[in-house]
Residue, then its C-alpha position, 0 to 999 in steps of 0.5 A: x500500500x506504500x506506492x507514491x501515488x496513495x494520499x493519507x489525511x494528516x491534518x484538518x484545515x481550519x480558518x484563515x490567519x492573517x491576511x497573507x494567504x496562511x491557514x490554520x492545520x489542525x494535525x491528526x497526530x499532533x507529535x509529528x512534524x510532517x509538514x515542513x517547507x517545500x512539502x508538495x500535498x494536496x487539499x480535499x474536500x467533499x465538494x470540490x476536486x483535489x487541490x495539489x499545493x506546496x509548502x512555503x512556510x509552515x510554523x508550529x504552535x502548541x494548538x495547531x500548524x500555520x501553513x502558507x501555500x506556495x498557490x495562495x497569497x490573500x485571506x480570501x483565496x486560501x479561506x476556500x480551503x477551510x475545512x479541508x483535509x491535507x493530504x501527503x503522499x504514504x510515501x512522505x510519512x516518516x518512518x516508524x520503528x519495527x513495532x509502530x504501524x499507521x492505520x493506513x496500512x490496514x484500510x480496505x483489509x478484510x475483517x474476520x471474527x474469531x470462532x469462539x472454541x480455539x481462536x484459529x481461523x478457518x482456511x476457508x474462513x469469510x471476512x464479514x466486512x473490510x476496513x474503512x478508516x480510524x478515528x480517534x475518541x478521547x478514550x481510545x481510537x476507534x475503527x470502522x468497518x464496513x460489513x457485508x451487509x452495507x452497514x458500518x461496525x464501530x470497533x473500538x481499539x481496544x484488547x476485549x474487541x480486537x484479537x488481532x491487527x495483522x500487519x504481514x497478513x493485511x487483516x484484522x480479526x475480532x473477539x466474537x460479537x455479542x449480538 
């Protein structure tokens, strides 16, 4: 999943600050220093293609990143990227330790149950859905899944729901549902 053309949201953009084309970026993680000048990105939002932007200055405060676009020089400009989400290429994410992963890495992997008897999947076991994306609740991150049946499943992140993220496989299995 690692190719150069794949873009993962690190941050939310926020108001405009100031008047010279700078923007508020709320980080999703906010211990990482991703943004840096020169960073090419891109900008999506729901409503409107996705908007390929570089870096020129990026300052860190204790509560969010000031961004300048290099495509953008007035308020006015840059206020039509208020609540969208910037993009990097996977490939611009820092490098983790053997023991750290990103969520990405686990988007569109199929998502089983555990038998209850012995824990073991079957060879032939079914996924009951596949997962769509993370987020992040004050107690614990949550994942969603998308089952089978069109609905989406919260899971939280946490050892009594999940058995197993598994990275070198590319699939989550789940302690069995209570229904």
């Amino acid at each position: 999943m690692s190719d150069s053309d794949h873009r993962v949201a690190i941050g939310k953009l926020g108001r405009p600050h100031g008047i010279r084309g700078e923007i508020r970026l709320f980080p999703f993680n906010p211990n990482s220093h991703t943004v840096t000048d020169g960073l090419h990105a891109s900008v999506s939002r729901e409503d409107v293609p996705d908007l390929d932007v570089t870096v020129e200055k990026a300052r860190y405060t204790d509560k969010f990143i000031i961004v300048k676009f290099e495509e953008f020089d007035d308020r006015g400009d840059v206020d039509e990227l208020k609540h969208g989400h910037l993009k990097v290429s996977y490939d611009d994410l820092p490098e983790l330790e053997d023991d750290r992963f990103y969520y990405v890495e686990l988007e569109g992997a199929p998502v089983y149950v555990a038998p209850e008897e012995d824990g073991e999947l079957a060879d032939d076991a079914e996924p009951m859905g596949v997962v769509d994306r993370f987020f992040e609740t004050g107690a614990n991150d949550v994942m969603v899944v998308n089952t089978d049946d069109g609905d989406d499943l919260f899971v939280p992140l946490v050892e009594h729901a999940v058995v197993l993220l598994d990275f070198q496989e590319g699939r989550v299995i789940l302690q069995p549902l209570e229904i």
